[in-house]
N, C-alpha and C positions, 0 to 999 in steps of 0.2 A: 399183872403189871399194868399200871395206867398208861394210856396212850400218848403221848406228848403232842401237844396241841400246836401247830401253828401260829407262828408269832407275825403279824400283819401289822404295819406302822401307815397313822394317817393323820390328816390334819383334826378334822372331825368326824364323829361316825353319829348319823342319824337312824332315834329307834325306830321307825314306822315308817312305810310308805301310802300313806295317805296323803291328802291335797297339803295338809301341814307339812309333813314331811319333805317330800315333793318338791313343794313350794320354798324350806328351808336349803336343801340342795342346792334349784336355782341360782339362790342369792351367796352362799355360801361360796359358791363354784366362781361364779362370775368378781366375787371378793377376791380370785385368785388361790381360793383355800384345795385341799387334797378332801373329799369328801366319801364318806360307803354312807349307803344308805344299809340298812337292815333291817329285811318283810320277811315276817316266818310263813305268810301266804301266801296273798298275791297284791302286786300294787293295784294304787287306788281308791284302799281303802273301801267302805260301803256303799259310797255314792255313787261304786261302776255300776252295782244293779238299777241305779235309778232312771228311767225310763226316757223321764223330757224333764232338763231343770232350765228352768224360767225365772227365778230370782238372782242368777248372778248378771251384777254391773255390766253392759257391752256385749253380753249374749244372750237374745233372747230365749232361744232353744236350742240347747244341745242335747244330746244322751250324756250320762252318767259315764259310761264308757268312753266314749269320744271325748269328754274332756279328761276323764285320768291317765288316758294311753295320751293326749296330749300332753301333760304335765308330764308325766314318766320318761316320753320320747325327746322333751327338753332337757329336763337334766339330765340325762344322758349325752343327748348330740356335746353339754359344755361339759361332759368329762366326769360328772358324777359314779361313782360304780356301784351296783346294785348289787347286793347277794343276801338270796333265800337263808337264811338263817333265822333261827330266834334268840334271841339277845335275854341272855341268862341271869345276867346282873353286873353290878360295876364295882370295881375296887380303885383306888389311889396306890399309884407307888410314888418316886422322888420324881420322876418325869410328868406325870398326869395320869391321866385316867386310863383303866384297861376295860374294855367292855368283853365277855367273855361270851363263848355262844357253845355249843357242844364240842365241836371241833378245833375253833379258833380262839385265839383272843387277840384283841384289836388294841393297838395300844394307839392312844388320840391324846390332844392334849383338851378338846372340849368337849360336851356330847349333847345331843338335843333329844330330848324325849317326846315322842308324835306315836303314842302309842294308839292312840283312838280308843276306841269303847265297841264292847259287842253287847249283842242281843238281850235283853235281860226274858228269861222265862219267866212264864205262870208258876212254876213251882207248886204242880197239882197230879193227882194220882196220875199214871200212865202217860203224861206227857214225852217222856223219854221213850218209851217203847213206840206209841207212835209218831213219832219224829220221823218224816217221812215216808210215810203211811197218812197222810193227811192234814196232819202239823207239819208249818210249816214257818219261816220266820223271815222270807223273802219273796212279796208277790210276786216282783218281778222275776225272780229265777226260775222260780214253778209253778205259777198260776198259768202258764201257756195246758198245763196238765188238767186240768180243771175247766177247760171252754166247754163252755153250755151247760155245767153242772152248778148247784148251789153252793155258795161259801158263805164263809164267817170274816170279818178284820174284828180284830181284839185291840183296842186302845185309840185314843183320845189326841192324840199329835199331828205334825203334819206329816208325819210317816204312814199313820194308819190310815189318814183324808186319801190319800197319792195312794193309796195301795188299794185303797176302794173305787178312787177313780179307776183306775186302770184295772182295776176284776170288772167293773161295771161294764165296762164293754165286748170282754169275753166269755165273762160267764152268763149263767140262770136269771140266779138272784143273790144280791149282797147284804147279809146281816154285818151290819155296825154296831162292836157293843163296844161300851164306854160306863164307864165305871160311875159317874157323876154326870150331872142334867145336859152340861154343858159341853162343848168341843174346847181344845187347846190350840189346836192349829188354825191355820191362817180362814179366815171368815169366808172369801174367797173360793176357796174350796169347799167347808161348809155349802153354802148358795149350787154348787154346781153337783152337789149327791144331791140335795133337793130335789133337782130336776129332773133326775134318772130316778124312773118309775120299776126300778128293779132294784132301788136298796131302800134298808128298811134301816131306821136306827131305834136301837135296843138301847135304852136310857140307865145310867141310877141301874146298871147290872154287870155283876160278876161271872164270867166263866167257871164253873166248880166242879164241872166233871166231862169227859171226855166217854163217847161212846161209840163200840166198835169193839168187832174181836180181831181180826187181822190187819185191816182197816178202819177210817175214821167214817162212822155214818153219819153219827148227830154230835152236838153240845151240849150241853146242860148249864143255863144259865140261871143264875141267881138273882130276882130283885131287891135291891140294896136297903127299899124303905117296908114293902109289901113281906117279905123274906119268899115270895112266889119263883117257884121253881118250872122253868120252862123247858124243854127239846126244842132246837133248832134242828133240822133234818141238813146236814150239811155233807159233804164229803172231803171240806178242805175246811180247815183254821188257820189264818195264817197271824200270827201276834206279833202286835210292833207297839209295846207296851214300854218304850224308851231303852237304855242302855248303860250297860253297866263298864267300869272301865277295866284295863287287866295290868297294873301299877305293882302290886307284889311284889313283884324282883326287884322293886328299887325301893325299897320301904327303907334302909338302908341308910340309903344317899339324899333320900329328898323325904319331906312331911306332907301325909299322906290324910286328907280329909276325913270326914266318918264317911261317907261315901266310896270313897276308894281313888279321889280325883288328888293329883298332886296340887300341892298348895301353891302356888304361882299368880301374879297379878299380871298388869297389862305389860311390863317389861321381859314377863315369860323367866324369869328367874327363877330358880330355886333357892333353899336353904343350902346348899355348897358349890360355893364358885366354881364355875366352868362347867356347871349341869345345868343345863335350860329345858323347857318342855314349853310346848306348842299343839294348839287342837282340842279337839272333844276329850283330851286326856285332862287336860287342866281344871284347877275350878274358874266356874264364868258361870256368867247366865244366858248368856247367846253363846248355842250352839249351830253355824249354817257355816256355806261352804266361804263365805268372804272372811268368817272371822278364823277360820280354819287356815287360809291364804293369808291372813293376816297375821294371824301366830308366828307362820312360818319365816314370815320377812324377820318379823321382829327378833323370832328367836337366834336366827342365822347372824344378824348384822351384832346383835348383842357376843353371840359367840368369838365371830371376828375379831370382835374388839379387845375381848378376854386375851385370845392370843396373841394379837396382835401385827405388830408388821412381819 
């Protein structure tokens, strides 16, 4: 016999707690609206592991953490309620929208989707076995593991720049490899691995195999023009080769790119009224933490308005 699921009534129920999310809360809440956020992990979304961010508006240097427990602890103090669930999918009845989760289902009359994006893997022999064992896919988390030993960053952004800055000054030595001649992320940082005489960047090269039997010792890298195959003697990999999104459950309710990103412009709309989406989950071509904050306003005041007074 199925369990019968709790039935929860609310103004809007937000998917993600990331800075979109978060940020959609706020504004939602202080609209006077009844809000749940729902994080099947933990808030904050990606940018709690991030070390020192230095590109948002008004703060020079923060941590990655200090500002998402700052966002989190605001909407909250205005009445937001947060619960650990993961949000299963959505259906319509004659009142609006039900967002359903293993246990609960939420009945709202708007909903905002802040699902963000994770990790994308190498998708290469053994990368899953060792997955922590020396793969790894957050300097920040677990490069504290790795001081004084040699490492690898795998990818080309300003994820994998930031994640070489900050091995650079606890490990050995840092192999950069990047697939193509050039960097993606900010120039900026380029100029400052230059300077550190312990990373090396591996050009125009693929990762293609992983070596180690209980652990990770070396890399096997591919050059992309030469087809020359090289060992890196590493102990740690860590890949930040961009991110993929997790939108599935709602393929449904909203139209979903070849990518996997919900189709949404700068009004954060969806194809069915009273669903909106905000953040790294949408399509856009800036992905950072203002336009993240910036989703979230928009998505919320748009929601408001759907339901109205």
């Amino acid at each position: 016999m199925t369990e019968e699921k709790k039935q929860v009534t609310t103004d809007i129920v937000i998917i993600g707690g990331g800075t979109a999310g978060l940020t959609a809360a706020i504004y939602a809440v202080r609209a006077g609206k009844q809000v749940i956020v729902l994080e099947a992990k933990a808030y904050g979304g990606q940018i709690v592991n991030t070390p020192d961010i230095e590109n948002y508006p008004g703060l020079a240097h923060v941590s990655g953490y200090d500002f998402a427990t700052g966002l989190y602890q605001q909407a909250i103090d205005l009445g937001a309620r947060f619960r650990y669930e993961r949000a299963l999918g959505i259906r319509e009845d004659d009142e609006g929208k039900i967002v359903e989760t293993r246990k609960r289902e939420y009945h709202c009359k708007a909903v905002i989707l802040a699902t963000g994006a994770k990790n994308r893997t190498l998708g290469i022999e053994r990368e899953e076995e060792l997955t922590g064992k020396g793969v790894s896919y957050c300097a920040t988390c677990d490069g504290s593991f790795f001081k004084g030993q040699d490492v690898a960053v795998n990818g080309g952004g300003n994820t994998a720049l930031e994640d070489a800055l900050y091995l650079a000054d606890i490990c050995n030595r840092v192999y950069l490899i990047h697939r193509r001649d050039q960097f993606r992320g900010d120039a900026a940082d380029v100029e400052k691995l230059k300077q550190k005489n312990n990373v090396e960047f591996v050009l125009n090269s693929n990762v293609t195999g992983l070596i180690g039997s209980d652990k990770l010792t070396a890399v096997e890298v591919t050059d992309k023009i030469s087809g020359e195959k090289r060992e890196l003697p590493v102990s740690g990999l860590f890949v930040a080769i961009g991110q993929v999104p997790d939108n599935k459950a709602f393929a449904d309710e909203v139209d979903l790119a070849p990518a996997g990103y919900i189709e949404a412009g700068e009004d954060c709309a969806t194809r069915t009224p009273g669903i909106f989406t905000a953040g790294d989950c949408r399509t856009k071509t800036v992905r950072q933490l203002t336009t993240a904050a910036a989703d979230g306003a928009v998505a919320a005041l748009a929601a408001c308005r759907y339901i109205g007074a």
